[in-house]
C-alpha positions as CSV (number, residue, x, y, z in Angstrom):
1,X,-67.4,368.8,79.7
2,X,-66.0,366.1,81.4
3,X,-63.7,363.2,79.5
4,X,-66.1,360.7,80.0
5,X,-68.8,363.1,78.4
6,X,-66.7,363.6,75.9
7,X,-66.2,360.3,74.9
8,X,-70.1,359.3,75.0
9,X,-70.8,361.9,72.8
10,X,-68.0,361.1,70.2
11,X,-69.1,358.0,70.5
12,X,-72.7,358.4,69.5
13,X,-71.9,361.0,66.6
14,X,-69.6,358.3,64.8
15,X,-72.1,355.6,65.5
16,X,-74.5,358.2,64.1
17,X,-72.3,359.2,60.7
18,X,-71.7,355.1,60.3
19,X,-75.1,354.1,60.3
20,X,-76.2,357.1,57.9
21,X,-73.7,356.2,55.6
22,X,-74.4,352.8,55.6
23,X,-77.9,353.5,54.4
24,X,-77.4,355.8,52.4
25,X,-75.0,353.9,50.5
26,X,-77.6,351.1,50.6
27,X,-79.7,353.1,49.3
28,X,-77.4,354.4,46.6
29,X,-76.9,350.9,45.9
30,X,-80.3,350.1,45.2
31,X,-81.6,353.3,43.1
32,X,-79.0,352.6,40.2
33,X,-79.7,348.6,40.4
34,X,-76.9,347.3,42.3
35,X,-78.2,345.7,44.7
36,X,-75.5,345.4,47.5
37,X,-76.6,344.0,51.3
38,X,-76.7,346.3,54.0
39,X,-73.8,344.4,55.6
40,X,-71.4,345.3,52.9
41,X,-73.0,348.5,52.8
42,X,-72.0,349.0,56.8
43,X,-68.5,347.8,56.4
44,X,-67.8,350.3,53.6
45,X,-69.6,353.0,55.6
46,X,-67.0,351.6,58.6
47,X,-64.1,351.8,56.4
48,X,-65.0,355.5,55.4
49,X,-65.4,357.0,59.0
50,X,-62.4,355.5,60.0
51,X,-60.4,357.3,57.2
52,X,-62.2,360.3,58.1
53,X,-61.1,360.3,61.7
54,X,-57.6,359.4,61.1
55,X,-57.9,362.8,58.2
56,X,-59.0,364.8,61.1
57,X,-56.8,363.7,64.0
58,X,-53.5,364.1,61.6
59,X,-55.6,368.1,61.1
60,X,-55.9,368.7,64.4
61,X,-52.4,367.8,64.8
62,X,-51.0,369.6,62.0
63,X,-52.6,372.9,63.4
64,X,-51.5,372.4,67.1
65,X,-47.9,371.8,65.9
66,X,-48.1,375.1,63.5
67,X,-49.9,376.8,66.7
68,X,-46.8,375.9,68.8
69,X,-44.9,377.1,66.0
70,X,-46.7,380.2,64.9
71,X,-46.4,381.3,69.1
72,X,-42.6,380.7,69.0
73,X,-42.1,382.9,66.1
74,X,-44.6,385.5,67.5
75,X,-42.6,385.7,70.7
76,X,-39.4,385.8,68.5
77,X,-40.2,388.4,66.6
78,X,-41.7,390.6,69.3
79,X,-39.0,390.3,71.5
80,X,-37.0,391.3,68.4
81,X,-38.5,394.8,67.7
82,X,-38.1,395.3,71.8
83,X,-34.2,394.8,71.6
C-alpha cells in the first residue's frame, strides 16, 4: 500500500469514527432529554478522536521502542550463552 493510500484511507476511517460519534452522542443527548445541537455534539466527538489518536501513536511508540529494546537484549543474551 502506497503512502498516499495510506493516508486516504486513515483519513476516511477518522472522518468515519468522528461523524459516528457525533451522532451518536447526539443521539445520546436526546434519549435522556438533553437536548445538545449536533455542532456541539461534533466538536466533542472531534475532541475525543483526537485524544484517541494521540493514545495510539504514544502505543505504537511505546511498543517499537520496547521492540528495539526487547531485540538488543535478545541478541545480548544469545551471544552470551555462545561465549
Amino acid at each position: 500500500m502506497t503512502g498516499r493510500t495510506r493516508l486516504w484511507r486513515h483519513t476516511w476511517s477518522l472522518t468515519a469514527w468522528w461523524l459516528l460519534l457525533a451522532l451518536a452522542l447526539w443521539l445520546l443527548g436526546q434519549a435522556v432529554n438533553q437536548a445538545t445541537s449536533l455542532t456541539a455534539c461534533a466538536a466533542s466527538s472531534a475532541l475525543m478522536v483526537g485524544i484517541g489518536e494521540i493514545g495510539d501513536w504514544l502505543r505504537r511508540r511505546r511498543a517499537a521502542h520496547r521492540g528495539q529494546a526487547g531485540a538488543a537484549a535478545e541478541r545480548s543474551r544469545s551471544h552470551h550463552m555462545q561465549g
